[in-house]
C-alpha positions in Angstrom: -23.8 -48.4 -40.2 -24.4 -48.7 -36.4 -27.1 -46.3 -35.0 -26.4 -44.7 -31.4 -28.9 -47.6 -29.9 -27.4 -51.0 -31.6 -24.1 -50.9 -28.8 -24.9 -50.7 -25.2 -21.2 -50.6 -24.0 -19.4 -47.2 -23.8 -15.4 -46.1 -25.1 -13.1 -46.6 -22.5 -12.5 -43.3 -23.0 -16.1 -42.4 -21.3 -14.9 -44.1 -18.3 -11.2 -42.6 -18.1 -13.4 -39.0 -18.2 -16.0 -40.1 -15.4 -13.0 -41.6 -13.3 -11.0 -38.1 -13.8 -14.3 -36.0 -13.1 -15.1 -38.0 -10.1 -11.5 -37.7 -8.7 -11.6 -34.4 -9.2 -14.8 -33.7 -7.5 -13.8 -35.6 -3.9 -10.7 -33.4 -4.3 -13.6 -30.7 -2.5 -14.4 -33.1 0.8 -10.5 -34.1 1.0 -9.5 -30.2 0.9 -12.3 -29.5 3.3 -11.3 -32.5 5.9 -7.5 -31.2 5.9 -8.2 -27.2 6.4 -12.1 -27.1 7.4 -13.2 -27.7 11.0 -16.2 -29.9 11.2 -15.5 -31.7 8.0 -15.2 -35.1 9.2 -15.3 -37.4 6.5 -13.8 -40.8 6.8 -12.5 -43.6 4.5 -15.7 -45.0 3.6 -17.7 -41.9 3.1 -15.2 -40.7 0.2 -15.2 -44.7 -1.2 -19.4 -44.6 -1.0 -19.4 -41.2 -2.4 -17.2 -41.8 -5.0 -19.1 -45.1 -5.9 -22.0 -43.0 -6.1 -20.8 -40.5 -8.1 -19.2 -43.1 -10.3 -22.1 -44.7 -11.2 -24.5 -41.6 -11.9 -21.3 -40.2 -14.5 -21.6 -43.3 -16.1 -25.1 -43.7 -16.2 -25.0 -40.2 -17.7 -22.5 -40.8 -20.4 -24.6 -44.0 -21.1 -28.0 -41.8 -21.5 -26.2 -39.1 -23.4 -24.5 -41.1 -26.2 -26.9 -44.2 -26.5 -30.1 -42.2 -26.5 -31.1 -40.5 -30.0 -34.6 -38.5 -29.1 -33.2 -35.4 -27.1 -36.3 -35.2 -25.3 -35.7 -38.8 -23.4 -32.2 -38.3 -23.4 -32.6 -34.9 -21.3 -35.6 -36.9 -19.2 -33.2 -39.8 -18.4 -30.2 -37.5 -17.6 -33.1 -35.8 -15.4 -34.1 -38.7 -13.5 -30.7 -40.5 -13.0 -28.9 -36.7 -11.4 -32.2 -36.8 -9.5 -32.3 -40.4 -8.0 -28.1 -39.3 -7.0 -29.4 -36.7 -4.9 -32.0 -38.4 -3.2 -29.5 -40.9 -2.6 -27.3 -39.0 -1.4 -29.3 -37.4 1.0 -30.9 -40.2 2.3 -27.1 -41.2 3.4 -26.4 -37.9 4.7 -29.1 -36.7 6.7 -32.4 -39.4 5.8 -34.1 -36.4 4.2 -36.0 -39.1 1.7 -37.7 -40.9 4.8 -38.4 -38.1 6.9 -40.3 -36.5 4.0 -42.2 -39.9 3.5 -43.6 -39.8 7.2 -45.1 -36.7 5.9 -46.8 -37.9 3.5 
């Protein structure tokens, strides 16, 4: 009987869900660039972003089916949503940096 730890890869159907979930979600900037002014998105911003966002719903999937305690499963799921938005405000605006110069 495996045990949620003993396999580290996930069911393809984990990554059919993230890949839906993560078109679904750049649907919002591609609306936005066709009927928004000041929107202006290019090609790589939606293929970074979607990497991004890619990799965090996999990471999450990952946390919440391979972790058993709920308490570290909720911390990971914590710390990977949190590492995607500092990410992804360092790439929008360097928000990361210019709060280290504060510090």
């Amino acid at each position: 009987m495996k045990t949620k730890s003993e396999s580290i890869t996930l069911p393809m159907e984990s990554v059919v869900r993230t890949a839906a979930v993560v078109g679904l979600i750049l649907l919002i900037p591609v609306f936005g660039n066709i009927f928004m002014g000041g929107w202006n998105w290019g090609p790589m911003d939606f293929v970074v972003i979607g990497a991004m966002l890619f990799v965090a719903g996999l990471a999450i999937e990952f946390a919440i089916n391979k972790i058993a305690n709920p308490t570290y499963r909720w911390l990971a799921v914590l710390a990977i949503v949190a590492a995607f938005l500092a990410l992804w405000a360092e790439l929008a605006v360097d928000a990361v940096s210019q709060v280290l110069l504060y510090i």
